[in-house]
Legacy VTK file of the C-alpha trace (Angstrom):
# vtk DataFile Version 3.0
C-alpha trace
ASCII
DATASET POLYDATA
POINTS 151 float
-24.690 -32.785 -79.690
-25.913 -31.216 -76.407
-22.989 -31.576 -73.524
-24.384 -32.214 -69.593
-21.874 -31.114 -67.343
-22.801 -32.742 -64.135
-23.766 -30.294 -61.426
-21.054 -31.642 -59.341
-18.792 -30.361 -61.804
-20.157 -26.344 -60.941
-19.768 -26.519 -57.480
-16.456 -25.632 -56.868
-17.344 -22.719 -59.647
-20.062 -21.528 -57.028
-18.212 -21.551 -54.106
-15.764 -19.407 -55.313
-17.876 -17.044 -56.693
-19.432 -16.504 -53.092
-16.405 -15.887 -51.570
-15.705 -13.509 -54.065
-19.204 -11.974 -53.479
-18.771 -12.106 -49.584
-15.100 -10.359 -49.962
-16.871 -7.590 -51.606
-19.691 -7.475 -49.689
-17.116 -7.085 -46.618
-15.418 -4.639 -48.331
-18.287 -2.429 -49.067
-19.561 -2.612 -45.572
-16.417 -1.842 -44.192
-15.962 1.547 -46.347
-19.812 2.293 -45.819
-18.874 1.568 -41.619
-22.117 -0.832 -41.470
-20.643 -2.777 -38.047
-23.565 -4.876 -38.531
-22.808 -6.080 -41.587
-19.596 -6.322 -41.221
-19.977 -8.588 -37.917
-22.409 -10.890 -39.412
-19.614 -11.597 -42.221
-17.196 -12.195 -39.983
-19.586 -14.337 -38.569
-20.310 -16.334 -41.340
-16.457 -16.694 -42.012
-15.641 -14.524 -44.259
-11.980 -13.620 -44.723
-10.874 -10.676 -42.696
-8.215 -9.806 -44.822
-10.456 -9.744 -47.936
-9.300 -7.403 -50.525
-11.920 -5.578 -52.585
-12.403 -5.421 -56.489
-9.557 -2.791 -56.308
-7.334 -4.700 -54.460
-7.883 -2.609 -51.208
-7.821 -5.037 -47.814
-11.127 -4.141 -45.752
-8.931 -2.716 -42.573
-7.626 -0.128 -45.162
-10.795 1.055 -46.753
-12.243 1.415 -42.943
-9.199 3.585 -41.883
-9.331 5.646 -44.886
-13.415 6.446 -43.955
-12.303 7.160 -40.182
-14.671 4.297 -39.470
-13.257 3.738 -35.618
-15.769 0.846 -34.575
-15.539 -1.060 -38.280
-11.949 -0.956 -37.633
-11.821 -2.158 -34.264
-14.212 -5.281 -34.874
-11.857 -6.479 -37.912
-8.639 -5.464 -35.607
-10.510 -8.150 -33.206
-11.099 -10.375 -35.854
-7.670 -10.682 -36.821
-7.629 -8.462 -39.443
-3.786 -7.570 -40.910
-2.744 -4.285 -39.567
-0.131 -4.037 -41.724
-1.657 -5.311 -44.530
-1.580 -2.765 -47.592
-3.134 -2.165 -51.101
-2.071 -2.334 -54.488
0.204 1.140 -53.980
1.737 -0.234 -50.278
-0.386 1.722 -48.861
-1.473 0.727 -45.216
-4.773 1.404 -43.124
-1.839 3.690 -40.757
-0.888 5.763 -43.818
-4.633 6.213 -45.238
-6.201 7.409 -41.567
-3.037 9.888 -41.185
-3.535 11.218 -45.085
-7.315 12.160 -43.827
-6.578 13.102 -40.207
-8.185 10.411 -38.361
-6.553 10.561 -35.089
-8.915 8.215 -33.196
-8.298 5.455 -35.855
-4.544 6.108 -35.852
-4.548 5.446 -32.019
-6.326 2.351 -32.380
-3.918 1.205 -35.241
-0.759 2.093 -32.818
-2.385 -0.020 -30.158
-2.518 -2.538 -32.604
1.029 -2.634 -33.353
0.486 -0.932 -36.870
4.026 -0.757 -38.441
5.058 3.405 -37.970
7.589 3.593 -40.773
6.402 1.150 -43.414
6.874 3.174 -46.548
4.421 2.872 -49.574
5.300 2.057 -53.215
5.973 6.216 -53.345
8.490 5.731 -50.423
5.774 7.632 -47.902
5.478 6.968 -44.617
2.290 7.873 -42.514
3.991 10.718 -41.062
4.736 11.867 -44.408
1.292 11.568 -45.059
-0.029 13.244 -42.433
2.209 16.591 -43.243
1.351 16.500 -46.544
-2.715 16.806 -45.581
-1.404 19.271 -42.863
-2.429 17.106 -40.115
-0.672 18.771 -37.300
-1.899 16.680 -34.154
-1.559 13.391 -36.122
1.760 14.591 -37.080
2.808 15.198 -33.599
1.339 11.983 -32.280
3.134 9.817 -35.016
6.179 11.099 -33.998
5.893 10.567 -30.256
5.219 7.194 -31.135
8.522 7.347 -32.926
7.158 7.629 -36.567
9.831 8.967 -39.095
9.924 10.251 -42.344
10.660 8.162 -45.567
11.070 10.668 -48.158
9.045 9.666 -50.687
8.824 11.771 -54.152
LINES 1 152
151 0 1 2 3 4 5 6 7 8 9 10 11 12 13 14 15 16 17 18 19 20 21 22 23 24 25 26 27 28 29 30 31 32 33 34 35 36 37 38 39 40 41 42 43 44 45 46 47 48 49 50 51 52 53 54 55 56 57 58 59 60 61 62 63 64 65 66 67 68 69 70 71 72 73 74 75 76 77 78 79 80 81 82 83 84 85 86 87 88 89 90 91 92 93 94 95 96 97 98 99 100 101 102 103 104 105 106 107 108 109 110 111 112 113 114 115 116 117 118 119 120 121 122 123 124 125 126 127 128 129 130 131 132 133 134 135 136 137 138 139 140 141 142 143 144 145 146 147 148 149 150
């Protein structure tokens, strides 16, 4: 015997699916640095702090990119600056691992934590020597950035 399972029943199904869809979607755009896309999510509601398939929050995928306008529309949207992926990795760590020393000033203004430490035990300063970033280096430690000695 056929089963009818009332439409009423789906819904909730369907909504979650499109948040799922429009956490990606944010995701994406905030790698790729489409601003437009990414304000018209925020728009629409979407969660700032989405995370993407990989578990990486939005504000940390934009940092990693260097995407310095992305970043600063999700900053103003809310977004977690200390929020971090699956490894503890922050937005901080991944812009001073690629040298990005226009979105690590943005992230200090922001109050970005200096010395959280990642699952490894590294800091963003630590990052930043290991990609032999010397002038993000120098500027994490005037801003009183320290070490964590991670392996």
């Amino acid at each position: 015997m056929l089963r009818v399972v009332p439409l009423l029943l789906l819904l909730p199904l369907a909504v979650v699916q499109a948040e799922v869809d429009d956490a990606q979607r944010l995701t994406a755009a905030a790698l790729a640095g489409r601003m437009g896309e990414v304000e018209s999510l925020l728009a629409r509601g979407v969660d700032v702090n989405a995370k993407s398939g990989a578990g990486r929050p939005a504000l940390v995928l934009c940092a990693f990119q260097g995407n310095r306008k992305t970043l600063l529309a999700l900053l103003a949207a809310g977004a977690d600056v200390n929020a971090v992926d699956g490894q503890g990795n922050s937005a901080l760590m991944e812009a001073s691992a690629r040298g990005h020393l226009w979105v690590i000033e943005e992230l200090i203004l922001a109050g970005a934590d200096l010395n959280l430490k990642s699952a490894s035990g590294r800091t963003a300063l630590d990052r930043a020597k290991l990609g032999n970033h010397l002038t993000v280096v120098e500027r994490l430690q005037a801003a009183g950035a320290e070490e964590g000695g991670g392996d």
